[in-house]
Structure formats: C-alpha cells, structure tokens
N, CA, C and O atoms as a GROMACS GRO file, in nm:
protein
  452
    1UNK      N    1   5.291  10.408   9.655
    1UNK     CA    2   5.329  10.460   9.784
    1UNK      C    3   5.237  10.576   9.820
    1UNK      O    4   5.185  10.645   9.732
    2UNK      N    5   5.218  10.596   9.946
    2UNK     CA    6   5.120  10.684   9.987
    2UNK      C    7   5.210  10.758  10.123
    2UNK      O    8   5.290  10.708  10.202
    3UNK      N    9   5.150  10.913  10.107
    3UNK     CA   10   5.245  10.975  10.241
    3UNK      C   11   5.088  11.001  10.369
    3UNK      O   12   5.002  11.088  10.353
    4UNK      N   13   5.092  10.916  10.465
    4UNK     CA   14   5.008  10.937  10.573
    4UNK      C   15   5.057  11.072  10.664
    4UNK      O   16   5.162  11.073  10.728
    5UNK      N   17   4.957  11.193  10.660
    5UNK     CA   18   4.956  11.288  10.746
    5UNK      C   19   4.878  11.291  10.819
    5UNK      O   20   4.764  11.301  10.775
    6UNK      N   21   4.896  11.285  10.954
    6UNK     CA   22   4.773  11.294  11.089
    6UNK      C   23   4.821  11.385  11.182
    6UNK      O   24   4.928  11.375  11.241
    7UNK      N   25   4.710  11.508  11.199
    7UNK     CA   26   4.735  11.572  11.322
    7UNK      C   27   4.634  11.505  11.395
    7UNK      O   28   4.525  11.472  11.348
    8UNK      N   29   4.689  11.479  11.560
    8UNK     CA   30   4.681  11.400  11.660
    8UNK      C   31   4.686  11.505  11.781
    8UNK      O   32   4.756  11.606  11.776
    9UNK      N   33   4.602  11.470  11.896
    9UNK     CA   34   4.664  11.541  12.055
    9UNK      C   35   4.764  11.449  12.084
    9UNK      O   36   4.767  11.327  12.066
   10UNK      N   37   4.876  11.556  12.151
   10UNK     CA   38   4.970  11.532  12.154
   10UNK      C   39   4.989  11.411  12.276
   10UNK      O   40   5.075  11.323  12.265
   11UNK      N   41   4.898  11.419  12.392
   11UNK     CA   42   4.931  11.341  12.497
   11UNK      C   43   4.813  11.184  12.456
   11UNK      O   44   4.776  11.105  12.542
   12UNK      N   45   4.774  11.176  12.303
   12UNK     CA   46   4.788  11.076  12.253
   12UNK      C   47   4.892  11.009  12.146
   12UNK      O   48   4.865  10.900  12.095
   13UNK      N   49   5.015  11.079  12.113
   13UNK     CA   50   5.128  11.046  12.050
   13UNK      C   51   5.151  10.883  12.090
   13UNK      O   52   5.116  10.783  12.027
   14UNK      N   53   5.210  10.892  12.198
   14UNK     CA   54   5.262  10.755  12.269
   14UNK      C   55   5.184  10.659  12.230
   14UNK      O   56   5.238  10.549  12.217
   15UNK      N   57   5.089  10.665  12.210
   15UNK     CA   58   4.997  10.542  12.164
   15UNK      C   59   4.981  10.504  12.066
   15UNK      O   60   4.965  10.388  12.029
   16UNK      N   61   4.984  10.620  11.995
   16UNK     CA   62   5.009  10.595  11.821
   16UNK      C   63   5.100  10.519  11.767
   16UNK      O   64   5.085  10.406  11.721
   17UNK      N   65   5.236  10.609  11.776
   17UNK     CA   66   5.354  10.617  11.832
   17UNK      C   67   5.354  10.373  11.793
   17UNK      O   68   5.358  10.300  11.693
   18UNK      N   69   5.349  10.354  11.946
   18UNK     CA   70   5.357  10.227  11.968
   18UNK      C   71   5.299  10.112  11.842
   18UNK      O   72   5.356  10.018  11.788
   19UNK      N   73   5.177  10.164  11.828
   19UNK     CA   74   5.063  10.064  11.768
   19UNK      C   75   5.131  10.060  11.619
   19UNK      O   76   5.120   9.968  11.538
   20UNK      N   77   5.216  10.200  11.598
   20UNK     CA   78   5.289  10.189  11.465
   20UNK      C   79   5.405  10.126  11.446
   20UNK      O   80   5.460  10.102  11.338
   21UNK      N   81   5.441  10.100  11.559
   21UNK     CA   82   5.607  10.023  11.608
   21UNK      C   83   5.511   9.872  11.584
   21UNK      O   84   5.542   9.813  11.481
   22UNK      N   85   5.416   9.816  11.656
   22UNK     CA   86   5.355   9.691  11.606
   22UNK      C   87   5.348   9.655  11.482
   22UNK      O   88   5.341   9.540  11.440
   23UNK      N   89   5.349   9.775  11.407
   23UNK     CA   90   5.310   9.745  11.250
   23UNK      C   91   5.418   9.729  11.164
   23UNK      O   92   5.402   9.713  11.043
   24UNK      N   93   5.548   9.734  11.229
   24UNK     CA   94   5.672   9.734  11.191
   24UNK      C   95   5.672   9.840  11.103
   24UNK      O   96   5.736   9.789  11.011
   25UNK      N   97   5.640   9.976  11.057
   25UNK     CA   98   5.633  10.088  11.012
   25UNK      C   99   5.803  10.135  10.986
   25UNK      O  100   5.875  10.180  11.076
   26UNK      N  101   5.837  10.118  10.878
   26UNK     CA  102   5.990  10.185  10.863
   26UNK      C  103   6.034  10.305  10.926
   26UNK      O  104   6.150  10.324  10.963
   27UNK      N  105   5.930  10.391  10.936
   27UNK     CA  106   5.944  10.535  10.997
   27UNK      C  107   5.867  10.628  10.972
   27UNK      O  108   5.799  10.648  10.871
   28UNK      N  109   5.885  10.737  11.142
   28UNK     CA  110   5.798  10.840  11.128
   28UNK      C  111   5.863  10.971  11.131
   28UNK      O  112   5.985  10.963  11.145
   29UNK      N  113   5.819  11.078  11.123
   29UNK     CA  114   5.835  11.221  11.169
   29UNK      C  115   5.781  11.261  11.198
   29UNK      O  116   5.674  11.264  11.137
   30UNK      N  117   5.794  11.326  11.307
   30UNK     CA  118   5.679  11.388  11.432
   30UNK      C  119   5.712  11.532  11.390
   30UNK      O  120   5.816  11.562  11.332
   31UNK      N  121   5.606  11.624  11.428
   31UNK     CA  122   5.602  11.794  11.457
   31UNK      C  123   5.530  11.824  11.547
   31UNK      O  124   5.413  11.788  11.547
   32UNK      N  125   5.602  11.929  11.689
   32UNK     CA  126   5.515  11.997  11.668
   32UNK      C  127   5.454  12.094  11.619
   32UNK      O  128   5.528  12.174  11.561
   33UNK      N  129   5.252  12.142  11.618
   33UNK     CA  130   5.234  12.224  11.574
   33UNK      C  131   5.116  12.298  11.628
   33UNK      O  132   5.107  12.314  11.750
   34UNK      N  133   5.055  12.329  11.572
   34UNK     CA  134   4.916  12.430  11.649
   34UNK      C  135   4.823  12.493  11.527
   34UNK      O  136   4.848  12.541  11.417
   35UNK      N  137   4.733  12.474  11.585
   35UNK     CA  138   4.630  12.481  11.459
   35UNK      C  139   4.485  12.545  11.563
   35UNK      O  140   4.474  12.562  11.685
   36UNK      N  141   4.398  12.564  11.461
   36UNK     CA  142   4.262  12.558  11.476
   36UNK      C  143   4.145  12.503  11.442
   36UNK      O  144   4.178  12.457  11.333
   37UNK      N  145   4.059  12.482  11.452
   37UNK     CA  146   3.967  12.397  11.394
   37UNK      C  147   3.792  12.475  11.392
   37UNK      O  148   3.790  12.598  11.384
   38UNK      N  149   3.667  12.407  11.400
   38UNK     CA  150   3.577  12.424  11.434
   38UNK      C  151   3.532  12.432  11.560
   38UNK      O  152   3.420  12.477  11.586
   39UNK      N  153   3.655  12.370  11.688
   39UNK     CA  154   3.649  12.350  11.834
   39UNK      C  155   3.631  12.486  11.896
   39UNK      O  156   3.664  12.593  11.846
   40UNK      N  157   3.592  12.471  11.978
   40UNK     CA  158   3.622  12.591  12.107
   40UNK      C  159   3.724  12.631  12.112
   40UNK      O  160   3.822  12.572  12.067
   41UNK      N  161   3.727  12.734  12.164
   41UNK     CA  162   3.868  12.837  12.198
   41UNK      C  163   3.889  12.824  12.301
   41UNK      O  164   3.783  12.823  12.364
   42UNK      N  165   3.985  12.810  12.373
   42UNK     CA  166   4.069  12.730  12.517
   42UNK      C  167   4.077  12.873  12.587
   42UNK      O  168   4.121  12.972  12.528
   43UNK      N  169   4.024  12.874  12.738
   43UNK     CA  170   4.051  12.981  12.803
   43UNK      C  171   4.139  12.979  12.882
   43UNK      O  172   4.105  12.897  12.967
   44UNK      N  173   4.292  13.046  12.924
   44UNK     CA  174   4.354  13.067  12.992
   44UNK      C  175   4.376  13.162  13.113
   44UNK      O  176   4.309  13.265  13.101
   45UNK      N  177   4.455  13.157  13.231
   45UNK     CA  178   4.463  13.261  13.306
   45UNK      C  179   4.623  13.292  13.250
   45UNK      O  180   4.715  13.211  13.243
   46UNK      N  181   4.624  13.439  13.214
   46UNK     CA  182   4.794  13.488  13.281
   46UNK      C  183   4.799  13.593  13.340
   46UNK      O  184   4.710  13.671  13.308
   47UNK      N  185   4.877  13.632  13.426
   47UNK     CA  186   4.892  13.666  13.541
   47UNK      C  187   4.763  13.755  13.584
   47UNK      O  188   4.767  13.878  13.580
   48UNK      N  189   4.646  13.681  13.627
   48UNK     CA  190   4.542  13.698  13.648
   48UNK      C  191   4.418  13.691  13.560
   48UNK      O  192   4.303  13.659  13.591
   49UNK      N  193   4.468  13.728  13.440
   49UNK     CA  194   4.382  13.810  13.354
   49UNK      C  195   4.324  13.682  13.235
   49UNK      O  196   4.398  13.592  13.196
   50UNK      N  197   4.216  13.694  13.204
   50UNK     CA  198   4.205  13.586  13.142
   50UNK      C  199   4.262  13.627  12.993
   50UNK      O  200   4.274  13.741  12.948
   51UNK      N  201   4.293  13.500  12.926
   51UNK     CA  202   4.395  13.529  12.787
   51UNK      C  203   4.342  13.400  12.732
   51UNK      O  204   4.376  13.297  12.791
   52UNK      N  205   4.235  13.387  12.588
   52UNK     CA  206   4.183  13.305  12.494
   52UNK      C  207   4.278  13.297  12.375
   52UNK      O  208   4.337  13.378  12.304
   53UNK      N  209   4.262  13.100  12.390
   53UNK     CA  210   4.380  13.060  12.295
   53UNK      C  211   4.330  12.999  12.190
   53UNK      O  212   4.280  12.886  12.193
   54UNK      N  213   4.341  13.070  12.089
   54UNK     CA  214   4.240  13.031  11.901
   54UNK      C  215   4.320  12.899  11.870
   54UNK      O  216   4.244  12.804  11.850
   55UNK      N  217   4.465  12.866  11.861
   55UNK     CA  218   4.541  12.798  11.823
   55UNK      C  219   4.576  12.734  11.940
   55UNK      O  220   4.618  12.786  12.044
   56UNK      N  221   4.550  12.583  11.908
   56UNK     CA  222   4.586  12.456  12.014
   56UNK      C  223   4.652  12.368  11.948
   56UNK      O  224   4.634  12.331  11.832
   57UNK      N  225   4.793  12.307  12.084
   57UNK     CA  226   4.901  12.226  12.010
   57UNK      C  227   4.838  12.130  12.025
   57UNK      O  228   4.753  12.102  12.109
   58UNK      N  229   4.907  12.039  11.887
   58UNK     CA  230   4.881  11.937  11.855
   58UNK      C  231   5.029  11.884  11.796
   58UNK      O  232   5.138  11.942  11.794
   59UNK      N  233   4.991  11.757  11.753
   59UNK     CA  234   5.145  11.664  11.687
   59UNK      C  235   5.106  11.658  11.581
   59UNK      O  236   4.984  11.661  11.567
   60UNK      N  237   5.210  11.646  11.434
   60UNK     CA  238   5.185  11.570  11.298
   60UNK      C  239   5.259  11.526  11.290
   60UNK      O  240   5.361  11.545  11.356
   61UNK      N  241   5.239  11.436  11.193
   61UNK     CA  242   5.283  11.304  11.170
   61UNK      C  243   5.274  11.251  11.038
   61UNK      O  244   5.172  11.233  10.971
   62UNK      N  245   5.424  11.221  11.002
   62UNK     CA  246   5.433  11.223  10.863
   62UNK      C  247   5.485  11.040  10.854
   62UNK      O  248   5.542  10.962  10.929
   63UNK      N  249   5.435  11.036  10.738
   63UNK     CA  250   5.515  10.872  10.736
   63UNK      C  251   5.445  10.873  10.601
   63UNK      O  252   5.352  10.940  10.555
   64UNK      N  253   5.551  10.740  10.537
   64UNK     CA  254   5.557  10.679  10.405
   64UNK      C  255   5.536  10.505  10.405
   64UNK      O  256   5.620  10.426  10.448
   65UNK      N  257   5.433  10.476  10.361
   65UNK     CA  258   5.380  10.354  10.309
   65UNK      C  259   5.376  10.280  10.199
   65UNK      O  260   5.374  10.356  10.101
   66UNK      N  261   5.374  10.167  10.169
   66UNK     CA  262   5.324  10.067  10.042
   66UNK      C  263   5.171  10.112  10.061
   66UNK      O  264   5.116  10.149  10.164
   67UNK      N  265   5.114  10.100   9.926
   67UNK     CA  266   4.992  10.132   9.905
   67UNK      C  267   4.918   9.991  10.026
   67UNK      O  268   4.807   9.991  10.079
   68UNK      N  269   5.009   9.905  10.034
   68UNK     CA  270   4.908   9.782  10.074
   68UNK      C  271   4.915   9.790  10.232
   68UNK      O  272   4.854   9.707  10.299
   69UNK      N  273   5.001   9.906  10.302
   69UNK     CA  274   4.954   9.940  10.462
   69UNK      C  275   4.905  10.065  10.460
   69UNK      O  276   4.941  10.131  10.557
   70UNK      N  277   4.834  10.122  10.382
   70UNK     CA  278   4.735  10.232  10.414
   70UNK      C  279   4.604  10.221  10.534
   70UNK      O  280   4.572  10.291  10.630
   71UNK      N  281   4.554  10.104  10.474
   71UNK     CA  282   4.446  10.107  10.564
   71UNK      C  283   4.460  10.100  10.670
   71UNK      O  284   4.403  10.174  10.750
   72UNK      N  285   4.570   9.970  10.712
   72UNK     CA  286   4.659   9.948  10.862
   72UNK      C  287   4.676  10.080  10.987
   72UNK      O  288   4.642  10.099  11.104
   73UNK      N  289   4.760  10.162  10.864
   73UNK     CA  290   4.812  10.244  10.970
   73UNK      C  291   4.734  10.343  10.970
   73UNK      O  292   4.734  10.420  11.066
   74UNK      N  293   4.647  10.362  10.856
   74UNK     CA  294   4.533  10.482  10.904
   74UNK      C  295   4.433  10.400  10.993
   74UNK      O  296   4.365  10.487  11.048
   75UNK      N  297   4.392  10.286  11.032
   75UNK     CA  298   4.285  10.217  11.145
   75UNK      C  299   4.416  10.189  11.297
   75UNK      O  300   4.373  10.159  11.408
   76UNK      N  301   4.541  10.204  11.276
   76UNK     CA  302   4.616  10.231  11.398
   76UNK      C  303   4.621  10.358  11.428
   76UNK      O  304   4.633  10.378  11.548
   77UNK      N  305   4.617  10.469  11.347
   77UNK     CA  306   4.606  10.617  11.403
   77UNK      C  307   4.448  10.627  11.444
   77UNK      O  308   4.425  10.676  11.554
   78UNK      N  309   4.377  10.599  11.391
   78UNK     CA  310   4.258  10.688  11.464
   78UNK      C  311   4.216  10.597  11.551
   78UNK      O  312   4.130  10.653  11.619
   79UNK      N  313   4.234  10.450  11.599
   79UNK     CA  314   4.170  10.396  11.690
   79UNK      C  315   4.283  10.428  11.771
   79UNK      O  316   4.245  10.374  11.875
   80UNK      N  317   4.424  10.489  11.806
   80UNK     CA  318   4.462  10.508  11.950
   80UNK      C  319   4.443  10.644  11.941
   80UNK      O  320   4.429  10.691  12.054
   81UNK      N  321   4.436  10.735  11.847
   81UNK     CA  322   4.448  10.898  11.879
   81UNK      C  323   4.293  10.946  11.929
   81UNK      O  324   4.260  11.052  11.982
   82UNK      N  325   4.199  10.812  11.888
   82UNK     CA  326   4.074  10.891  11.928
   82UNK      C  327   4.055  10.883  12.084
   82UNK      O  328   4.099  10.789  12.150
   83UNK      N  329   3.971  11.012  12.148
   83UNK     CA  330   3.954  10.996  12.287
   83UNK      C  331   3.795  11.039  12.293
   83UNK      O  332   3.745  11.080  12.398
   84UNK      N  333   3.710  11.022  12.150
   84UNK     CA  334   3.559  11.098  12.152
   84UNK      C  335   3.496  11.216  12.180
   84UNK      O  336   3.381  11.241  12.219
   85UNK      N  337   3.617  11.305  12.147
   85UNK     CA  338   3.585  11.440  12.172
   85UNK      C  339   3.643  11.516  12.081
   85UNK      O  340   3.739  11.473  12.016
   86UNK      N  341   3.592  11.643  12.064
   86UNK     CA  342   3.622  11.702  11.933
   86UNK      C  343   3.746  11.759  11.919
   86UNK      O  344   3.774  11.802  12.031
   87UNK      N  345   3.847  11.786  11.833
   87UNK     CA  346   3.977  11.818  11.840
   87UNK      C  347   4.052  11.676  11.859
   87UNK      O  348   4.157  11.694  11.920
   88UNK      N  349   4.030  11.533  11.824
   88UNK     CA  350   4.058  11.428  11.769
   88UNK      C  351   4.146  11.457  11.695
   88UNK      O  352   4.257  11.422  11.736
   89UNK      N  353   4.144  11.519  11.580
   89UNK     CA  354   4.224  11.491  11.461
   89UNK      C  355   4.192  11.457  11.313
   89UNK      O  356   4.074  11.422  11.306
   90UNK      N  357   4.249  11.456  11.201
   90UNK     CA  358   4.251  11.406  11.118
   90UNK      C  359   4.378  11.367  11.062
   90UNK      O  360   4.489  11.413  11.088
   91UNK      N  361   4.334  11.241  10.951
   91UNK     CA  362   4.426  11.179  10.873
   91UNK      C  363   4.388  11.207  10.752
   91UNK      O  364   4.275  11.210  10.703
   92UNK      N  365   4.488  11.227  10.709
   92UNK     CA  366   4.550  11.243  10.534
   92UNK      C  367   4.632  11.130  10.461
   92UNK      O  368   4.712  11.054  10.515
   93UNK      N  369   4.602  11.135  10.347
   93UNK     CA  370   4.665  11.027  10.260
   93UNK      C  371   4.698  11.072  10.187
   93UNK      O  372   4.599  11.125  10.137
   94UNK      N  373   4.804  11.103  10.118
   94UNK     CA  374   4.846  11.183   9.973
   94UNK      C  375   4.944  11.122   9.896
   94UNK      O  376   5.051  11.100   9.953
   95UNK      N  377   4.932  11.084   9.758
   95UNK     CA  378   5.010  11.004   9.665
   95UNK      C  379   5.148  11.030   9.678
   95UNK      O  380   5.174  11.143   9.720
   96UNK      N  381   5.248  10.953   9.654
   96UNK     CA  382   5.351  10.961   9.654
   96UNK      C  383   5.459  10.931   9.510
   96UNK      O  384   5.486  10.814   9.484
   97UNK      N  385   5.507  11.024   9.437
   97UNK     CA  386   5.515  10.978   9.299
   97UNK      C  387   5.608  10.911   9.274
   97UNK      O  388   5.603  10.842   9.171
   98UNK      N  389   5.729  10.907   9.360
   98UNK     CA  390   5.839  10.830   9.407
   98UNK      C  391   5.925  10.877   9.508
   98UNK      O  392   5.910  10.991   9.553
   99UNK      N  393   6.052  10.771   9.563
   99UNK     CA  394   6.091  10.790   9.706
   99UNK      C  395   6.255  10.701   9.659
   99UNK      O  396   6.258  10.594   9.599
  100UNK      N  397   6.372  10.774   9.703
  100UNK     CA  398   6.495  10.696   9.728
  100UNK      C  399   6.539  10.713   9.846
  100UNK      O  400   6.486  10.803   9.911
  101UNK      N  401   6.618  10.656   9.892
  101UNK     CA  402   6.676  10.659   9.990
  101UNK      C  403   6.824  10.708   9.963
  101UNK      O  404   6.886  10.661   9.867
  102UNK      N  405   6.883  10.802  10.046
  102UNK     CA  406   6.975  10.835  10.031
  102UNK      C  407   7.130  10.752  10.062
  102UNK      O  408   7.234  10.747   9.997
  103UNK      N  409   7.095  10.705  10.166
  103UNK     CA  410   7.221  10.636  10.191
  103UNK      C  411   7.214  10.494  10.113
  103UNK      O  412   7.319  10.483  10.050
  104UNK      N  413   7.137  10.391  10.097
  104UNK     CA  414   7.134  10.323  10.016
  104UNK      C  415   7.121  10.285   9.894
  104UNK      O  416   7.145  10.176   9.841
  105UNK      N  417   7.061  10.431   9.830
  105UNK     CA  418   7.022  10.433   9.688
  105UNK      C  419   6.894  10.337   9.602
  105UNK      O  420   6.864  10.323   9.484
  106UNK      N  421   6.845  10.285   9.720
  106UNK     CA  422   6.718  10.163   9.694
  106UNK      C  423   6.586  10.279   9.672
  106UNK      O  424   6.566  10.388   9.726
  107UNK      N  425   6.529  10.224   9.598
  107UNK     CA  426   6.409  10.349   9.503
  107UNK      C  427   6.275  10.286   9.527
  107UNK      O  428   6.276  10.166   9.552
  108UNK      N  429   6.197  10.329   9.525
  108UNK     CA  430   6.041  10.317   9.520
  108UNK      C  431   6.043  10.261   9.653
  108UNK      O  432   6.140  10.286   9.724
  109UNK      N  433   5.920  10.166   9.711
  109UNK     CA  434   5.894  10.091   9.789
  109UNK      C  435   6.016  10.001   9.881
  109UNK      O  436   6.002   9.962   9.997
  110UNK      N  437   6.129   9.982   9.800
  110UNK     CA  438   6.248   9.929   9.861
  110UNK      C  439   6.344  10.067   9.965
  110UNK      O  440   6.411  10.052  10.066
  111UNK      N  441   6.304  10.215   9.872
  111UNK     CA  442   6.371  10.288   9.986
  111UNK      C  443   6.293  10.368  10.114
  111UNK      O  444   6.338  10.461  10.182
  112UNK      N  445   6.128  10.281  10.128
  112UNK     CA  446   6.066  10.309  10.289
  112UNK      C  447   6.088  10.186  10.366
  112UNK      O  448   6.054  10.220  10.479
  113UNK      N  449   6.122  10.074  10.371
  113UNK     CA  450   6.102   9.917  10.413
  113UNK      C  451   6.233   9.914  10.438
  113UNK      O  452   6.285   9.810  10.478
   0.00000   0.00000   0.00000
C-alpha cells in the first residue's frame, strides 16, 4: 500500500477530484493549505496599499492505494492538476506499513477498497 500526497491549485481540484472518481478510488481527503515554493510572490492591493503574498493557497490531497494503482492515480493527478505553469504542484508517494478499517475491521488492502 502506498499513501499518495499531492499539493494541487485549488481551482484545479474538481478535475482531479473527478478523474479519481473514474478510477473508482475508495477515498480521498482534501486540505486546505498554503505554502511556498520557488514561484513568485503574488502581489496584492489592501486598502490601497500594496501587500506581497510569500504563501499561496493550494489543496492536498491525501489518499491510500494498492501498490498496483500508484501509477494510475499519480498519471490522473498530474495530467488534470497540470495547467503549464509554475506552482503546478507536486506528488508524493510514501509507503504504507499497514491500514484497518475501523468500522469493519478488514486490514491491509481489504480496509482501502
């Protein structure tokens, strides 16, 4: 089992979102959050005055896989979250050493499916 983490722009969620509902994906958890990167710093006006924003929201996105839809759902996150511009995102993959489910008590791979 593998835990997929992707921070994503947020007003590409919905698309993700969907393409992972295609994949019949047991489930996700969304955040939001705000981060920084190597990108530009976002310039704002408030009440007149200009005000620079280091930290830009974004979504993460947590979900749990069989080793054998990794590739799936990491080639469904970055082909809808990408828009070719920088502040895209990244995906993470991180081992998972085991997983139950609480209300059913089904263990490993039987308690994400």
């Amino acid at each position: 089992m593998k835990k997929i983490e992707a921070i994503i722009r947020t007003e590409r969620l919905n698309e993700v979102k969907e393409a992972l509902k295609a994949l019949a994906i047991g489930g996700i958890t969304v955040y939001s959050v705000s981060g920084w990167s190597k990108g530009k710093e976002e310039s704002l006006q408030w009440k007149g005055q200009p005000v620079v924003h280091d930290l830009i929201a974004k979504s993460k996105l947590e979900i749990i896989v069989p080793d054998t839809q990794v590739s799936d759902v990491m080639n469904a996150i970055a082909s809808n979250a990408k828009t070719g511009s920088h502040g895209d995102g990244i995906v993470l993959v991180i081992p998972v050493e085991r997983a139950l489910n609480i209300m059913s008590t089904k263990d490993g791979d039987l308690a994400i499916t």
